[in-house]
Residue, then its C-alpha position, 0 to 999 in steps of 0.5 A: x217047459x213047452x208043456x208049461x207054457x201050453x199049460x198057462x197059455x190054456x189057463x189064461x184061456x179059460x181064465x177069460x171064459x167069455x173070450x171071443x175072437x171078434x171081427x177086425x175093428x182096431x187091432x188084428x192079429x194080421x196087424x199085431x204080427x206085422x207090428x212085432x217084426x218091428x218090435x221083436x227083432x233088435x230093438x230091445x235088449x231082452x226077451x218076451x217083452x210085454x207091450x202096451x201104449x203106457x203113456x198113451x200116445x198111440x204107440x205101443x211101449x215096453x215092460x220089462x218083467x224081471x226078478x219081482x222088478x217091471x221096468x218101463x222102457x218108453x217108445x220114443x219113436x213111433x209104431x213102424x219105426x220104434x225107438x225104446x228108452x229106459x224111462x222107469x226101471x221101477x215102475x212097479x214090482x210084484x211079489x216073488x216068492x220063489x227061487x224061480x223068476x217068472x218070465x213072461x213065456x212069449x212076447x205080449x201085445x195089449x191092445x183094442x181089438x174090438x173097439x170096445x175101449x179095453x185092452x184086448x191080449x194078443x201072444x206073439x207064439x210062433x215066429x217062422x221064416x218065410x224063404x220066398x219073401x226072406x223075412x220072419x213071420x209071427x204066429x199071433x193069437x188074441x183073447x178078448x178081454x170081455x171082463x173090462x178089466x185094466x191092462x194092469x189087471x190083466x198083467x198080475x193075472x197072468x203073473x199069478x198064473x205062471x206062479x202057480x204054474x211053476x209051483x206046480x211044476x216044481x211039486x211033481 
């Protein structure tokens, strides 16, 4: 599994052939680590959630993926202090062709990095514990959306690529 999750991490990579990992404009990976503490740790009741500010209020919101189902969960509070509600348990859905359901491999966070007004992706890909501050601490990574591509688009490209990473998974 690890070599499959390293696999689509490398082909969203080099999906976004252009990626660049620019200086601190709004988001930074620093500040997506802090965020995800808040966000990741008891505040929802399920894994690797993807979050972006759906409704645009300025806080990061949550989506669901789960068997050909994304379900909406609203953050009703604010970015240091979170609060989710189921708001749309069929906000969209996508095809699934397959006995296995593609999950999300990490927790995503879609956000503007750059200032460039598109929603950049960083990947929540490591969480360690840190004995000296005795808190977690998360490992981000970010890619650069330079192709002006809607957060939408960027979420059925990856579903396309875990698909295809499990189709061929499955034929070896």
């Amino acid at each position: 599994m690890k070599k499959l999750t390293s696999a689509l991490l490398l082909l969203i990579v080099v999906t976004f052939s252009s990626m660049g990992f620019s200086p601190n404009d709004d988001y930074t990976n620093e500040s997506i680590s802090k965020l995800s503490g808040v966000y990741l740790e008891g505040k929802l009741d399920f894994e690797n959630p993807v979050m972006v500010d759906v409704d645009k209020d300025g806080d990061f919101d949550a989506l669901k993926f789960d068997d050909g189902n994304v379900s909406y969960y609203k953050n009703m509070g604010t970015n240091e202090n979170p609060s989710f509600v189921l708001e749309d348990k069929n906000y969209e859905t996508y095809s699934r062709t397959f006995f296995v359901d593609p999950k999300m491999p990490y927790p995503m966070f879609f956000a503007d990095k750059d200032g460039d007004g598109d929603m950049d992706m960083f990947v929540v890909k490591d969480k360690e514990y840190n004995k000296q501050q005795q808190k977690f601490e998360y490992k981000v990574s970010n890619a650069e959306n330079s192709m002006d591509l809607s957060t939408g688009t960027l979420i059925t490209i990856i579903l396309v690529l875990v698909i295809v990473l499990l189709v061929l998974a499955i034929l070896r």
